[in-house]
C-alpha atoms as an extended CHARMM CRD file, in Angstrom:
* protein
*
       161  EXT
         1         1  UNK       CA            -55.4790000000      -40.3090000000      -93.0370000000  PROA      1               0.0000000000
         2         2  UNK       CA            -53.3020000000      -43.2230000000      -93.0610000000  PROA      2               0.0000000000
         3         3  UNK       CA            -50.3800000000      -43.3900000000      -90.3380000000  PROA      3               0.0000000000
         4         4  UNK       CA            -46.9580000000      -42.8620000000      -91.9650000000  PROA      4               0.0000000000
         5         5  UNK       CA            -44.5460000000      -46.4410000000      -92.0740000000  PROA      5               0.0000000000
         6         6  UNK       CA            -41.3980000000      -47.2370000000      -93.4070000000  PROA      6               0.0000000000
         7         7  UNK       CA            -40.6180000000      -46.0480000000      -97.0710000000  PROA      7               0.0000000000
         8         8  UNK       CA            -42.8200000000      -43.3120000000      -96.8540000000  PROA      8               0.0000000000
         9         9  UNK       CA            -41.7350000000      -39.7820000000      -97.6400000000  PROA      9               0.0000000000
        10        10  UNK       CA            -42.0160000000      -36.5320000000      -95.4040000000  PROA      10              0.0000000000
        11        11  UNK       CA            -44.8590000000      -34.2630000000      -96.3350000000  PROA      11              0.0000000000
        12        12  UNK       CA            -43.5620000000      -31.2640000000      -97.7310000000  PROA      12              0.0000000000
        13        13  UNK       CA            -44.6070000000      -28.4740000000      -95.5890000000  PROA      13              0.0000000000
        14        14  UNK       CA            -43.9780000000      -25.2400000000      -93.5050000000  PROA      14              0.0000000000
        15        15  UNK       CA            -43.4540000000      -25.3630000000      -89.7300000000  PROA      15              0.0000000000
        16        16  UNK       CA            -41.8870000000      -23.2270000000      -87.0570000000  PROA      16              0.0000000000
        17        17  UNK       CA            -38.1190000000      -23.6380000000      -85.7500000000  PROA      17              0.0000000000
        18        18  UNK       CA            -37.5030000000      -22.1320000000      -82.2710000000  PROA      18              0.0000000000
        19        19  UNK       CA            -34.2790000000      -20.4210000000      -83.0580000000  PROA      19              0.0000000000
        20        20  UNK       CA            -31.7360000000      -17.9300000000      -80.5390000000  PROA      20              0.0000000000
        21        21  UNK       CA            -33.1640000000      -15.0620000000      -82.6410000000  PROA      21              0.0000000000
        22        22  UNK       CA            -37.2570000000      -16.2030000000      -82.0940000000  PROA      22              0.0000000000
        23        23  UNK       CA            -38.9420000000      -18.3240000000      -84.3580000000  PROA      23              0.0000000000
        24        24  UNK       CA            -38.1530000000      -19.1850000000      -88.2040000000  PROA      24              0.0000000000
        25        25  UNK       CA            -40.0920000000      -20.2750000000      -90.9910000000  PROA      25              0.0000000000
        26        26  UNK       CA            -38.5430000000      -23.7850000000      -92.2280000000  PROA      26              0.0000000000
        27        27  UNK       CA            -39.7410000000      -26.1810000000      -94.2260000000  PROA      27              0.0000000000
        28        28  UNK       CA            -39.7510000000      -30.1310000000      -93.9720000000  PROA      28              0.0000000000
        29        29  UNK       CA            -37.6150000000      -30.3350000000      -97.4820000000  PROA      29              0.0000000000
        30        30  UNK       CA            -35.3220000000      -27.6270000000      -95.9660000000  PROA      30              0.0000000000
        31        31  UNK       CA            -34.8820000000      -30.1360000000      -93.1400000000  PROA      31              0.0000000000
        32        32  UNK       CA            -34.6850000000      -33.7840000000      -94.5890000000  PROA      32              0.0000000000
        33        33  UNK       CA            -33.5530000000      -33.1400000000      -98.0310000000  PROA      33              0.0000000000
        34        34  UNK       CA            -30.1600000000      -34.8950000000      -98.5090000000  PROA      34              0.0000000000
        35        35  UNK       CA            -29.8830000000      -35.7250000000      -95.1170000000  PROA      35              0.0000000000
        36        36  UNK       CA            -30.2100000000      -38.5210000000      -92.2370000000  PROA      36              0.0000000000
        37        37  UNK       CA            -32.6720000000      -36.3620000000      -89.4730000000  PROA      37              0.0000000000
        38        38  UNK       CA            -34.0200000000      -37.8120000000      -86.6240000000  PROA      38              0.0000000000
        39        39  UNK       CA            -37.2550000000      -36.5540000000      -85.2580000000  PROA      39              0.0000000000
        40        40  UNK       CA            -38.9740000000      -37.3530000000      -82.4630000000  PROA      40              0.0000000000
        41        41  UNK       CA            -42.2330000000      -35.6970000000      -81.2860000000  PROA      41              0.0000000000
        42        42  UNK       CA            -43.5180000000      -35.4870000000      -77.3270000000  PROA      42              0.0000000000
        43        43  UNK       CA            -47.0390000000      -34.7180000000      -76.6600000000  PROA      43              0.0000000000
        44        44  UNK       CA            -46.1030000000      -31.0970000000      -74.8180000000  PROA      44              0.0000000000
        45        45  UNK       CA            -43.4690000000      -28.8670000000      -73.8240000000  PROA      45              0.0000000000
        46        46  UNK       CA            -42.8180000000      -29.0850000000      -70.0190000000  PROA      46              0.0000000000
        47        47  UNK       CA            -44.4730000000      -32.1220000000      -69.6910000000  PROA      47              0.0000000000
        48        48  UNK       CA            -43.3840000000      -34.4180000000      -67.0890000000  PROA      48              0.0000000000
        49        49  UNK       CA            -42.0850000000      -37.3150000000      -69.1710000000  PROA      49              0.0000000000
        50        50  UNK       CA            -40.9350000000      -35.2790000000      -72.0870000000  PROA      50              0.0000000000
        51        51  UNK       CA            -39.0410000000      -33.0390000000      -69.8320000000  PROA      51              0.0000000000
        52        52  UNK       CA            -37.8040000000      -35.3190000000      -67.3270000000  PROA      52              0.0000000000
        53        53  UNK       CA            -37.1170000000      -38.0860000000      -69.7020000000  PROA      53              0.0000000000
        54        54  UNK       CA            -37.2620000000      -37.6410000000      -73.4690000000  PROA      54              0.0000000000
        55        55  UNK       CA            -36.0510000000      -34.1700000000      -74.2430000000  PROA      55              0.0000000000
        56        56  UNK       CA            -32.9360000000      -35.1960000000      -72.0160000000  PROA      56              0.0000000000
        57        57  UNK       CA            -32.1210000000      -38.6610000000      -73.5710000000  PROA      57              0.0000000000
        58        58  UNK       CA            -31.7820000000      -36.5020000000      -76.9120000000  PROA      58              0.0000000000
        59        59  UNK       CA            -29.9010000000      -33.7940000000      -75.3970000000  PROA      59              0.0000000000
        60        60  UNK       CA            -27.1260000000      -36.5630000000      -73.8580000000  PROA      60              0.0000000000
        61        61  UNK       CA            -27.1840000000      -38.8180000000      -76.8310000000  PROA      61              0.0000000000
        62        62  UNK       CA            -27.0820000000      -36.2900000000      -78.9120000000  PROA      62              0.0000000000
        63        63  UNK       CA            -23.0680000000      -36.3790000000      -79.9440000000  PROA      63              0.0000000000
        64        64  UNK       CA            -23.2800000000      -40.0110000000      -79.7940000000  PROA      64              0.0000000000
        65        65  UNK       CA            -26.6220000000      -40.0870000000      -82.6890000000  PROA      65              0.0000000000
        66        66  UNK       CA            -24.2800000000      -37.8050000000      -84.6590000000  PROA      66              0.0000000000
        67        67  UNK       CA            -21.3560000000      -39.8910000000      -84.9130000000  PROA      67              0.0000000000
        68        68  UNK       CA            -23.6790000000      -42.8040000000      -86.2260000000  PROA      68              0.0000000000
        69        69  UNK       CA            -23.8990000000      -39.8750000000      -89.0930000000  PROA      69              0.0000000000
        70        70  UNK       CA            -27.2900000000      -38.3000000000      -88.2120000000  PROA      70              0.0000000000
        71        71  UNK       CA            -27.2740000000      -34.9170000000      -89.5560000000  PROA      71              0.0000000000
        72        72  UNK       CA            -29.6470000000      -33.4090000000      -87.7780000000  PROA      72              0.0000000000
        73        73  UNK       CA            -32.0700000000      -34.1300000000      -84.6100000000  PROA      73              0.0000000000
        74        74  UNK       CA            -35.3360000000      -32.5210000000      -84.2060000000  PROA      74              0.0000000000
        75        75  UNK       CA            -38.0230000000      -32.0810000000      -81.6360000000  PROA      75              0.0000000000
        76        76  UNK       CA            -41.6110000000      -31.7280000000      -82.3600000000  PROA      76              0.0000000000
        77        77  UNK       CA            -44.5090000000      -30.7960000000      -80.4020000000  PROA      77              0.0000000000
        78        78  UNK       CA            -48.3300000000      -28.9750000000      -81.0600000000  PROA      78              0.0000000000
        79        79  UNK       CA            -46.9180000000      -26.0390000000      -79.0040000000  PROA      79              0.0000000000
        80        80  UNK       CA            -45.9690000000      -22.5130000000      -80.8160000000  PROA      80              0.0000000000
        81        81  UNK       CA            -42.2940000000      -21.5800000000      -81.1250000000  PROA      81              0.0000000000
        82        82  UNK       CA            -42.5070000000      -19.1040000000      -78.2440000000  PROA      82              0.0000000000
        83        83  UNK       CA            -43.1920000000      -22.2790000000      -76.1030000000  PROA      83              0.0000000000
        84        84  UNK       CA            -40.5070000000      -24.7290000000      -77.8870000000  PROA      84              0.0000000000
        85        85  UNK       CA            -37.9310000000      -21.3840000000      -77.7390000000  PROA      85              0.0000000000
        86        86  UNK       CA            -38.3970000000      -21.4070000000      -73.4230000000  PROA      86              0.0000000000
        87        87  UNK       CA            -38.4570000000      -25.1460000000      -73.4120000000  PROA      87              0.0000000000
        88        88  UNK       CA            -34.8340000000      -25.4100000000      -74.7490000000  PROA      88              0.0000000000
        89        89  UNK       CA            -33.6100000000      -22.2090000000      -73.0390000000  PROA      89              0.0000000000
        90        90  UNK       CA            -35.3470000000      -24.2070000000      -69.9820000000  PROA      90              0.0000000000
        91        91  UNK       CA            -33.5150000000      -27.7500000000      -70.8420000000  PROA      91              0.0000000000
        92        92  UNK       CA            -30.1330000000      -26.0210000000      -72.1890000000  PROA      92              0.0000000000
        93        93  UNK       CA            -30.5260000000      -27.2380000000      -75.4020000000  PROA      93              0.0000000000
        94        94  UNK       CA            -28.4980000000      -24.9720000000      -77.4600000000  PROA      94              0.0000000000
        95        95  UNK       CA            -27.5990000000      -25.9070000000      -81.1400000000  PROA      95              0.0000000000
        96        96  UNK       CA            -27.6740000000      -29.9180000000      -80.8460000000  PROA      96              0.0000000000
        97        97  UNK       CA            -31.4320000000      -30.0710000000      -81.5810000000  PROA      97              0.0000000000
        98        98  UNK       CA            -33.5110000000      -28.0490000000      -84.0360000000  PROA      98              0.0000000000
        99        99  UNK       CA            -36.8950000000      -27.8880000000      -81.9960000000  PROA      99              0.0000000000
       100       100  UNK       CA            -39.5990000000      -27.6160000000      -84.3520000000  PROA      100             0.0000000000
       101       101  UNK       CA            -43.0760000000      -25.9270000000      -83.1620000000  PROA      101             0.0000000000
       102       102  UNK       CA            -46.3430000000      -28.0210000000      -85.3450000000  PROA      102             0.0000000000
       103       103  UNK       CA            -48.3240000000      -24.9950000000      -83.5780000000  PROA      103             0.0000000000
       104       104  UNK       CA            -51.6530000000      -26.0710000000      -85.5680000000  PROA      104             0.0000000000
       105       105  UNK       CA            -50.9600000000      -29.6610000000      -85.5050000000  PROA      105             0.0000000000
       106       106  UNK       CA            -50.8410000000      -29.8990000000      -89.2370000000  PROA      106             0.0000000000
       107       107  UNK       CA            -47.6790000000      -31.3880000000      -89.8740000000  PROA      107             0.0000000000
       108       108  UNK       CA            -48.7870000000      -34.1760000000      -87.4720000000  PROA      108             0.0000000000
       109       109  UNK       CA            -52.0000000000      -34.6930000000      -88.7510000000  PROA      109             0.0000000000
       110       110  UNK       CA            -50.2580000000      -35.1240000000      -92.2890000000  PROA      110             0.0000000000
       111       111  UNK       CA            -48.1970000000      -38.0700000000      -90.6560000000  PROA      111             0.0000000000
       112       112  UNK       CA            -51.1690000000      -39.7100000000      -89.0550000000  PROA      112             0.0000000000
       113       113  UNK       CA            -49.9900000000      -39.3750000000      -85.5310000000  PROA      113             0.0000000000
       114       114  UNK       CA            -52.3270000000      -37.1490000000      -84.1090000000  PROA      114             0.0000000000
       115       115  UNK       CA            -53.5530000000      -37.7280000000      -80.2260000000  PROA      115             0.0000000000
       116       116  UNK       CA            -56.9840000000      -36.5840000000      -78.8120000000  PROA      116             0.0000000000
       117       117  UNK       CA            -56.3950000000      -34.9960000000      -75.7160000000  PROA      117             0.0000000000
       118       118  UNK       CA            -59.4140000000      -32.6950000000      -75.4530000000  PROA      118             0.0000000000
       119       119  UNK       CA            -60.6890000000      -34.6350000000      -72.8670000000  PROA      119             0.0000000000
       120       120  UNK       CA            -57.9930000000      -33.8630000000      -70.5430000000  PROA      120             0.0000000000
       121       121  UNK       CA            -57.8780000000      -29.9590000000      -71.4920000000  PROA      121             0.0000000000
       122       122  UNK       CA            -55.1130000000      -30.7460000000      -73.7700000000  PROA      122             0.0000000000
       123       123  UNK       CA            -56.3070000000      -30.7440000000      -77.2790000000  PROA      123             0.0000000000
       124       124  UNK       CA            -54.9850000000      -32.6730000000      -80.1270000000  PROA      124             0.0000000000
       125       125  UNK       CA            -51.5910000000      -33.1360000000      -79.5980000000  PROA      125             0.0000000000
       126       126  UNK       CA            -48.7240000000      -35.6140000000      -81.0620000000  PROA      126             0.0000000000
       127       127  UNK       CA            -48.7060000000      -39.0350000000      -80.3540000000  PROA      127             0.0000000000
       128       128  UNK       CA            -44.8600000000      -40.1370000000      -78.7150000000  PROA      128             0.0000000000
       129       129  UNK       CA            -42.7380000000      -40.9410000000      -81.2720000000  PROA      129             0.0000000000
       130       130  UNK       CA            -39.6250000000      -40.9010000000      -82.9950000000  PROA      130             0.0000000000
       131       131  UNK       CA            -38.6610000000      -41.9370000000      -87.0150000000  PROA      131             0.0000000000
       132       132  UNK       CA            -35.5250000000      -41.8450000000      -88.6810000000  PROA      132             0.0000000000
       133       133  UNK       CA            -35.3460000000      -40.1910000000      -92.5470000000  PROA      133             0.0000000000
       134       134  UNK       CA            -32.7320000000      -40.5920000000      -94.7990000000  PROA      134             0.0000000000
       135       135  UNK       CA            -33.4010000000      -37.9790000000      -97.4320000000  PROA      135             0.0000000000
       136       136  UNK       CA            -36.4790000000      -37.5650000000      -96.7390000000  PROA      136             0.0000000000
       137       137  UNK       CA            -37.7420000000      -41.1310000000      -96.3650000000  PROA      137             0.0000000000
       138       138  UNK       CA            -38.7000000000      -42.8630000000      -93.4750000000  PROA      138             0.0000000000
       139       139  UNK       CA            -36.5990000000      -45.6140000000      -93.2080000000  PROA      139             0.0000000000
       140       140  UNK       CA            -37.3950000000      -46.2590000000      -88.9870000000  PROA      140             0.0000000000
       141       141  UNK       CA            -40.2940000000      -45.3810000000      -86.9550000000  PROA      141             0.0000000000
       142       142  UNK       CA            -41.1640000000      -46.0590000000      -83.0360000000  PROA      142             0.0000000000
       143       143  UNK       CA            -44.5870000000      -45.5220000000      -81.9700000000  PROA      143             0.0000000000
       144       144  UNK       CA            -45.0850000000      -45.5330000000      -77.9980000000  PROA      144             0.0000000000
       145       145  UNK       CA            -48.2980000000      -47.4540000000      -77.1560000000  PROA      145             0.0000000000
       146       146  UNK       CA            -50.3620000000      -44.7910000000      -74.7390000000  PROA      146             0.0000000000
       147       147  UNK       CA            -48.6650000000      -43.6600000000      -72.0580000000  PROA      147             0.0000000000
       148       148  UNK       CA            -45.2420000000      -45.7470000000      -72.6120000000  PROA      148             0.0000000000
       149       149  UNK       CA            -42.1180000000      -44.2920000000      -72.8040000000  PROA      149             0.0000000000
       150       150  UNK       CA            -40.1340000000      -46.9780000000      -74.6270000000  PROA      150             0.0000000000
       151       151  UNK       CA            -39.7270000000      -47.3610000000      -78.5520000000  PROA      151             0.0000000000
       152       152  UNK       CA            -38.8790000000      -43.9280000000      -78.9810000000  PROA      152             0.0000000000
       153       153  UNK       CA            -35.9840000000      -43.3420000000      -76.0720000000  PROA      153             0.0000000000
       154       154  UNK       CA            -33.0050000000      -41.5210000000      -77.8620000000  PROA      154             0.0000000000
       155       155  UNK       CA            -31.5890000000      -44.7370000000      -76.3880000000  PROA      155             0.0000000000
       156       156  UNK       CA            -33.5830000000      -47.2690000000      -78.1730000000  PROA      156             0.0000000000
       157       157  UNK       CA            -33.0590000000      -44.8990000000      -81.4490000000  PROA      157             0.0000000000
       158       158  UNK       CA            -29.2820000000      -44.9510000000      -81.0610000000  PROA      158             0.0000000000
       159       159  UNK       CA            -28.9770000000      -48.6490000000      -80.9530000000  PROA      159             0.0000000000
       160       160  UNK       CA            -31.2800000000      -49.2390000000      -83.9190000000  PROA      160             0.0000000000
       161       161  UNK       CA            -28.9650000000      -46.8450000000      -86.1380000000  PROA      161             0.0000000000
């Protein structure tokens, strides 16, 4: 599987949303169709980094991505919704990010993004990044180098908009 770039298109698929009333079924069209999304994936929930760091950055930007007439951000992670659901409750969230649970890892296999982290008890996870879609099509995509914390800062997303 080749690793998504600019000009592709989402993969149409199901995933989980961590809503206030438990977790939803939504789909990828449901999400990107007609709109300008930003997503950005982390490689856990409660994760140092991700929670200290990347979740955050999203959370503050958040009104600032929106008036550069993002429709909608989203957070990704291989964890279930019940996991994605306490993270936000955790991080106060509320309604400024739709966090999306890729439970199985499908959704980020289909991108090409995948990380092996069965080595340190992890599993496969999702690589750190974050893309920008406009209708569905990528037309922006940051792809930390192992371990960085860089490319994909709701920061570095907001001044490439």
């Amino acid at each position: 599987m080749n690793t998504i770039k600019v000009g592709d298109n989402i993969p149409s698929m199901k995933l989980m949303a961590a809503t206030a009333d438990g977790p939803k079924e939504i789909s990828t069209d449901e999400i990107f169709k007609g709109k300008k999304v930003v997503l950005f994936a982390v490689p856990g929930a409660f994760t140092p980094t991700c929670s200290v760091k990347h979740l955050p950055g999203f959370i503050e930007q958040a009104e600032a991505l929106k008036a550069k007439g993002v429709d909608t951000i989203v957070c990704m992670a291989v964890n279930d919704a019940f996991v994605m659901g306490a993270w936000a409750k955790d991080q106060g969230v509320g309604d400024r990010i739709l966090m999306l649970a890729d439970g199985s890892g499908q959704f980020t296999r289909a991108l090409g993004l995948e990380l092996d982290l069965v080595a340190r008890g992890l599993g496969v996870r999702s690589q750190r990044f974050a893309l920008v879609a406009e209708d569905g099509k990528v037309t922006q995509l940051a792809i930390e180098a192992p371990g960085g914390f860089d490319v994909s800062r709701a920061e570095a997303i907001l001044a490439a908009l």
